[in-house]
C-alpha positions in Angstrom: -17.2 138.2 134.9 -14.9 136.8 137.7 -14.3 138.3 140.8 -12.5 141.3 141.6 -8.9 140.1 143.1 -8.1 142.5 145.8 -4.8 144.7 145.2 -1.7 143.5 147.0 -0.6 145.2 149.7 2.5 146.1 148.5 1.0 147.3 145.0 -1.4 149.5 146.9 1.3 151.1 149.2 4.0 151.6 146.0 2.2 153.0 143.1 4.1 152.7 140.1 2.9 156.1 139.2 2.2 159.1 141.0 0.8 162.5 140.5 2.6 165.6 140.7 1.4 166.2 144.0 2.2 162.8 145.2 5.9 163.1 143.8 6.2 166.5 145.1 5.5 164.7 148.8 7.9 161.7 148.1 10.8 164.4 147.0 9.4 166.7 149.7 9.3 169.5 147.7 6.5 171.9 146.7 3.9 170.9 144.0 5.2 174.0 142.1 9.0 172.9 141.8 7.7 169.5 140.2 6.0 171.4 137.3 8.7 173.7 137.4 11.4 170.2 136.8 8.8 168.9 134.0 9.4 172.1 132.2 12.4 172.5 132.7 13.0 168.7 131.1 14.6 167.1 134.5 11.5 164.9 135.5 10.2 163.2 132.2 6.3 162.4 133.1 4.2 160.1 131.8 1.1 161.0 129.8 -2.0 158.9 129.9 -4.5 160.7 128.3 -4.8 164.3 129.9 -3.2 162.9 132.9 0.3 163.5 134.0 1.8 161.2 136.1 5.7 160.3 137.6 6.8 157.0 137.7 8.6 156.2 140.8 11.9 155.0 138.8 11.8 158.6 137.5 12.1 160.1 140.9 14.6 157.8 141.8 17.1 158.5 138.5 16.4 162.5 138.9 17.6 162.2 142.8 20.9 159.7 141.3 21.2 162.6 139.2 21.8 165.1 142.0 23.8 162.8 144.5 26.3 162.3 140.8 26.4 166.4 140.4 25.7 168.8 143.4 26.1 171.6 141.5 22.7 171.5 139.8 20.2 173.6 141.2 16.7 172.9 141.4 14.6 174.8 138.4 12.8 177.1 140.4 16.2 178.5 141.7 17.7 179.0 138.3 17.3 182.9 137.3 17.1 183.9 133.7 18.6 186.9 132.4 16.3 189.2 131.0 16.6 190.5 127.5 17.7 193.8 126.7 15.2 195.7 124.7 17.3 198.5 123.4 20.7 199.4 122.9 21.3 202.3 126.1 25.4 202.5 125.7 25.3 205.7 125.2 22.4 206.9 127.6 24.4 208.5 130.2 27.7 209.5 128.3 27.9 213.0 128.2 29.8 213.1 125.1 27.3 211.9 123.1 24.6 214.1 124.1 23.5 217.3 121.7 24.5 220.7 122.7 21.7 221.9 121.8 
């Protein structure tokens, strides 16, 4: 085989992928709130094998994204309602209890 041809400098300063820990440093966020985008389908990664990378372009359109609308909250701010598990209307209406 050849020689090895040493990496540009400019290709070893800009990966064109990072990890979620690398992205979550570029977006200056914590490593939590970039799994927590992935889930929540705002940051599309890239799967090589069992790895899970961002591609810089990716960072880029998701932070377009929030300069275009505001409004959107990050996921890990986003509260879900919880579901109700029983029907408790009539649990403290005094009409509808037994006289017993």
């Amino acid at each position: 085989m050849g020689n090895p041809q040493p990496v540009p400098d400019g290709l070893a300063a800009d990966p064109l992928l990072l990890t979620p820990e690398e992205a979550a440093q570029v977006l200056r966020v914590g490593r939590t709130t970039i799994y927590a985008l992935m889930k929540a389908g705002e940051l599309r990664p890239v799967h090589i094998g069992r790895s899970c990378r961002l591609a810089r372009a990716e960072l880029e359109r998701y932070v377009r994204m929030l300069q275009n609308h505001p409004q959107a909250a990050p996921a890990q701010h986003r509260r879900r309602s919880q579901p109700k598990s029983a029907n408790q209307s009539g649990l403290f209406n005094p009409d509808s209890w037994d006289a017993s």
